[in-house]
C-alpha positions in Angstrom: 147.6 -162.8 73.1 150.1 -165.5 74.8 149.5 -168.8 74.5 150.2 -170.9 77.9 150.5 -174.7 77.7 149.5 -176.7 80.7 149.4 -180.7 82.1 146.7 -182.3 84.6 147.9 -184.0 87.4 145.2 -185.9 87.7 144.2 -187.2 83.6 148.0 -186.3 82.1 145.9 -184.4 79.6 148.2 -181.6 77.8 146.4 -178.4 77.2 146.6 -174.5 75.8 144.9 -171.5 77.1 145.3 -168.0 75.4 145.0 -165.3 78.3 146.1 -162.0 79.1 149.1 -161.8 81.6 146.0 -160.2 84.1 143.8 -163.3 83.4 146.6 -165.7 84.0 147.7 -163.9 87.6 144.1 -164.0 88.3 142.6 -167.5 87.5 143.8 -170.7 88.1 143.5 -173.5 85.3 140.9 -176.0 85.0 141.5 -179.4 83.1 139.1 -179.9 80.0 139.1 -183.4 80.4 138.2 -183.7 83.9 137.9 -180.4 85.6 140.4 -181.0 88.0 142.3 -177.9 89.0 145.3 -179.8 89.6 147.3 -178.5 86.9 150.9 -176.7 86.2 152.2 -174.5 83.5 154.4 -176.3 80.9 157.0 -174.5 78.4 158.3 -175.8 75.3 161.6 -176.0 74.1 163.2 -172.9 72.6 165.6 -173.2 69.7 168.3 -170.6 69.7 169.9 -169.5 66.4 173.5 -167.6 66.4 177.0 -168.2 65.3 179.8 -169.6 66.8 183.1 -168.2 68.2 185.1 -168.5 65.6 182.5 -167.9 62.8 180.2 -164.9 64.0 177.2 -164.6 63.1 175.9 -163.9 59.7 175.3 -160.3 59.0 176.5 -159.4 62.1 179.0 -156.3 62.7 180.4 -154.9 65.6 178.5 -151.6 64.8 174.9 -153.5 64.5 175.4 -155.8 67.6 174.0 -155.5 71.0 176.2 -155.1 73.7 175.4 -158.9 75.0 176.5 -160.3 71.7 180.2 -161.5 72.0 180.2 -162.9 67.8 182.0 -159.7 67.0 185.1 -159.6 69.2 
């Protein structure tokens, strides 16, 4: 089940609720703090592994590569 991280408005107060993607259409957050509903949906950074231009990426083939992937050229 997804994980969604969210901040009060109202208290600053950082939280995570696991819900369905049908649960999180359907509801909207409340604060744990101070039961505000003032709240929006926070994402975390994403690190992004992959090679460089003139490198490739390891393991990588143009056989084995997606069609987005531009290591193998």
């Amino acid at each position: 089940m997804p994980t969604y991280n969210y901040k009060c408005k109202d208290c600053g107060r950082r939280f995570s609720l696991e819900l369905t993607l049908a649960e999180k259409e359907s509801c909207q957050p409340e604060c744990p703090d101070c039961q505000s509903c003032n709240v929006f949906q926070t994402f975390n950074r994403v690190g992004v592994l992959g090679g460089s231009k003139s490198g490739g990426v390891s393991g990588c083939s143009a056989s084995s590569c997606p069609s987005s992937c531009r290591s193998c050229d």
